[in-house]
N, C-alpha and C positions, 0 to 999 in steps of 0.2 A: 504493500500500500504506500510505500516511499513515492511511488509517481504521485499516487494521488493527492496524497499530501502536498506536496509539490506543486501540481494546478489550484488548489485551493488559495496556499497560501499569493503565490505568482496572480490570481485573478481579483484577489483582494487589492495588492499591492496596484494593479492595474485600476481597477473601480477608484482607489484613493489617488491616484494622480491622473484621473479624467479631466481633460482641458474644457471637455463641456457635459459638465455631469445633467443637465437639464434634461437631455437628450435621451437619461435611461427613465425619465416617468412614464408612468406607464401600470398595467396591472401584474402583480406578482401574485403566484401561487406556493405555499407553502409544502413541500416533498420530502422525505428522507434525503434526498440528493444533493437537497437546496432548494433555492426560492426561483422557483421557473416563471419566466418572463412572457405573458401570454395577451393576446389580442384575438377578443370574441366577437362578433358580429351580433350576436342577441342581445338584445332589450328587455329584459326580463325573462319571463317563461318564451320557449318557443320549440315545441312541439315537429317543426320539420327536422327531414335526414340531418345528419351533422358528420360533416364532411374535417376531419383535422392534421392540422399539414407540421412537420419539421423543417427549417431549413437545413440543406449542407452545407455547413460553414466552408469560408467565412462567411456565405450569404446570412442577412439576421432576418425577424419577421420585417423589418423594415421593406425587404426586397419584394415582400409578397400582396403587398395592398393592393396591387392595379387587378391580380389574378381573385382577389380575397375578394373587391368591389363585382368581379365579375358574376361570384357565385352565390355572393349573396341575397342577390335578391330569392333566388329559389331552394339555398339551403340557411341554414347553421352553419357558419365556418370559421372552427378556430384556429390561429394558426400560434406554434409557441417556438421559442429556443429551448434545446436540449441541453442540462447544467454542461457547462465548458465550452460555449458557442453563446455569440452573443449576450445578451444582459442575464442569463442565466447560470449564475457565479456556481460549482462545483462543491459539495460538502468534501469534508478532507477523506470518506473513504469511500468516496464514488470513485470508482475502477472501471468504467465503460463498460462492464461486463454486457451480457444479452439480456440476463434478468436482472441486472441494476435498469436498462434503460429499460427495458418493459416495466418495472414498478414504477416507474416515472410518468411514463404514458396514462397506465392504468390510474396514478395518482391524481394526475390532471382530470382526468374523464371525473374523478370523484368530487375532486377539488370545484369544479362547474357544474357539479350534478348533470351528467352527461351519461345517461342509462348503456345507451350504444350510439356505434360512433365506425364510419368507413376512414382509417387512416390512410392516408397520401403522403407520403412518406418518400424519401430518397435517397438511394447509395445505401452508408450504413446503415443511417437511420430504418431504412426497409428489414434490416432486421431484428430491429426491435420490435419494429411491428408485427413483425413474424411471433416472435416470444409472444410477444401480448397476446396475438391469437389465440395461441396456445394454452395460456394459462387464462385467459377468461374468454373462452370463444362466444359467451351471451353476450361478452360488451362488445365485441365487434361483429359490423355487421358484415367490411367485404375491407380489402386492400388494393386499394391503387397505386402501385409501387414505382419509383422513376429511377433508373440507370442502376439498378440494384442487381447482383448479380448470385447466385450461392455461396453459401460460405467461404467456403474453398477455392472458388474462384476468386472472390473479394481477398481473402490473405494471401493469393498470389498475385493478385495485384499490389495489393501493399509491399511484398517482396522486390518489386519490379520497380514501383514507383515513390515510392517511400525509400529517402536515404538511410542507410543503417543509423548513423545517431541518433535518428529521431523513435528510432526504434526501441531506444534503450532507456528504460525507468531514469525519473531523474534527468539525466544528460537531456533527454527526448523532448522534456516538459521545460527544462531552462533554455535550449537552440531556441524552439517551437516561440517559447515568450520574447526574446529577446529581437527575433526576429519574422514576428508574428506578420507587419507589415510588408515583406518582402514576399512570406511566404506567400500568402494571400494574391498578393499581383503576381508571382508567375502560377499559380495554379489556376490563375482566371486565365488566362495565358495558354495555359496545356490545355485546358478542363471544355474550352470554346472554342469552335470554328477559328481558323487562322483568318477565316475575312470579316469576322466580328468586331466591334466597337468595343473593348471591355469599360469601357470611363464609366458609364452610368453603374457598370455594377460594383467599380473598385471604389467610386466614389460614396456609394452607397455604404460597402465596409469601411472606407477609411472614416467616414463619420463616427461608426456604429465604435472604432477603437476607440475615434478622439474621446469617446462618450465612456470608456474604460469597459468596452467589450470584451468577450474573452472569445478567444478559436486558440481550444486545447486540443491542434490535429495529433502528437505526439501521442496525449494518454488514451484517445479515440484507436488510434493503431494501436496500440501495447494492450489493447484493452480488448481489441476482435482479435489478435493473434495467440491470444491465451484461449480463446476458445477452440473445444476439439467437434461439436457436433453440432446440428441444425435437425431437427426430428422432419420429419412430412407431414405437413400440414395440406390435407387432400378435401377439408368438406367447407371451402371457403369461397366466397366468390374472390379473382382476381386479376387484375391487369397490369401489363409490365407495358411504361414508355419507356422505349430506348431510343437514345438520341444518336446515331453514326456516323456523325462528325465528330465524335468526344475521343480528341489524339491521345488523353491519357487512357481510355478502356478501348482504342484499337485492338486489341486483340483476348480480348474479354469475349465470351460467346454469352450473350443476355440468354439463350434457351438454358444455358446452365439452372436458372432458378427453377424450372421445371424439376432440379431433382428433390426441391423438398414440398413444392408448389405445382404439383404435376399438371394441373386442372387452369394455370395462368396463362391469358390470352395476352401475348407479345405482341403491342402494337410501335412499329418503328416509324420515328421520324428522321426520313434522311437527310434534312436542311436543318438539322439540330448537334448539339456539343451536349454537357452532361448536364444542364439544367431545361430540359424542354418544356415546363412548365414555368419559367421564367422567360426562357426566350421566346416560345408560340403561346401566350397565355389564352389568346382566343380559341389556338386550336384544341387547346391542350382543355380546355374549358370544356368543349365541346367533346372532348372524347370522356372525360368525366359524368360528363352529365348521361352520354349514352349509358356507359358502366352502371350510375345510380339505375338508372330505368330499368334495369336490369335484374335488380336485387326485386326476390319476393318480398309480399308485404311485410311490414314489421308484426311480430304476434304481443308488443306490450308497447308502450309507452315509454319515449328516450326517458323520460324521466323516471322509470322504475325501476334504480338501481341492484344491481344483480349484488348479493350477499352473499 
């Protein structure tokens, strides 16, 4: 737990020397993990689907509003940072594990009285949402997952793409902090089409730091490379966006998630990098919405939390 420790203390020190600390108001929920940073769409009660999104950092929910505006008028949609990603500061023994970030999920969904909930979800974040599945399949209703790929494919990418320091408890979590800004511009860099614009999205993170953001990518890897298994999860609704311009998962097979999600329909965007719900937010809007239509009725009420 030395890394973790390590992001904790590193995220704090980061939030105390924010140049514009204004910038992290906002609603916090309270988790085992720490105080997760969320932005709801309801107004009090509201009975429609409820659609909830992670970013992959460094992206933060900042980056999500024009897609958030798009779907709100027809669902519920919240969208939050994951503790170690944007204003979601890390408890000292959050260890990114699978079932750390699914009690997290699960925590929020409680935290909002959120009965069920289709998670949209990205990268690694998709497998936590997998976890979550798993361990409360009443509170989910289906997964929309983006650039996510199977375990085992994803820690072979992090092998590939991930420089060994960052790999390494400690060492992983001080590089990562110290050089969190640099990191951030060339992964937006690899992560997007080479004929892409990155300004609006670096500019959007390099705020989200001024504001004393955290992107813990270091204990995120050390934290899915410790992991040895992903069970199959077969009785779920699911949809994989893969984006095949994304030059960091060129040679990632997206069918890989079929080995624990056998039943997920792969829809690929070819005019996309690894955020396709950021970059086609209409289209991507629109493939969501088909996926909701999709889901049988619900048999209770989002609000009747499963015990």
């Amino acid at each position: 737990m030395s890394g973790a420790r390590t992001d904790h203390f590193l995220s704090r020190i980061a939030a105390t020397l924010a140049r514009d600390p204004a910038l992290r108001q906002g609603r916090f929920v309270d988790t085992a993990a720490g105080r997760v940073h969320v932005t709801d769409s309801a107004a009090g009660d509201d009975d429609r689907p409820c659609i909830v999104f992670t970013p992959d950092g460094p992206n933060v929910v900042a980056h999500y509003q024009h897609l958030i505006a798009l779907l709100a008028p027809r669902f519920r949609v919240v969208c939050f940072d994951m503790p170690g990603f944007g204003f979601s500061l890390p408890a000292a023994d959050y260890a990114h594990s699978l079932e750390q970030g699914a009690g997290v999920v699960l925590a929020v969904l409680d935290q909002l009285q959120i009965g069920r909930a289709t998670l949209a979800f990205s990268c690694a974040n998709g497998l936590y949402a997998i976890r979550a599945a798993q361990l409360a399949p009443a509170r989910i209703d289906s997964l929309m997952l983006t650039q996510t790929p199977a375990l085992a494919a994803m820690q072979a990418w992090a092998y590939k793409m991930i420089p060994r320091p960052l790999r390494v408890p400690v060492a992983g979590q001080l590089i990562t902090w110290l050089a969190r800004r640099k990191l951030a511009q060339l992964w937006y860099r690899s992560a997007l089409p080479a004929s892409t614009d990155t300004g609006a999205f670096q500019e959007t993170a390099r705020r989200a730091f001024d504001a004393g953001g955290c992107f813990c990518l270091g204990g995120v890897v050390q934290g899915l490379l410790r992991e040895t298994s992903l069970s199959t999860l077969s009785d779920i609704p699911c949809t994989l966006i893969w984006g095949n311009l994304d030059r960091s998962h060129r040679t990632t097979p997206p069918a890989s998630l079929q080995d624990c999600l056998p039943q997920a329909d792969i829809v690929q965007f070819n005019d996309c990098g690894h955020f396709p719900d950021l970059e086609q937010p209409e289209r991507y809007a629109r493939e969501i919405i088909v996926h909701m239509e999709k889901l049988p009725p619900r048999a209770v009420s989002p609000h009747s939390l499963h015990k």
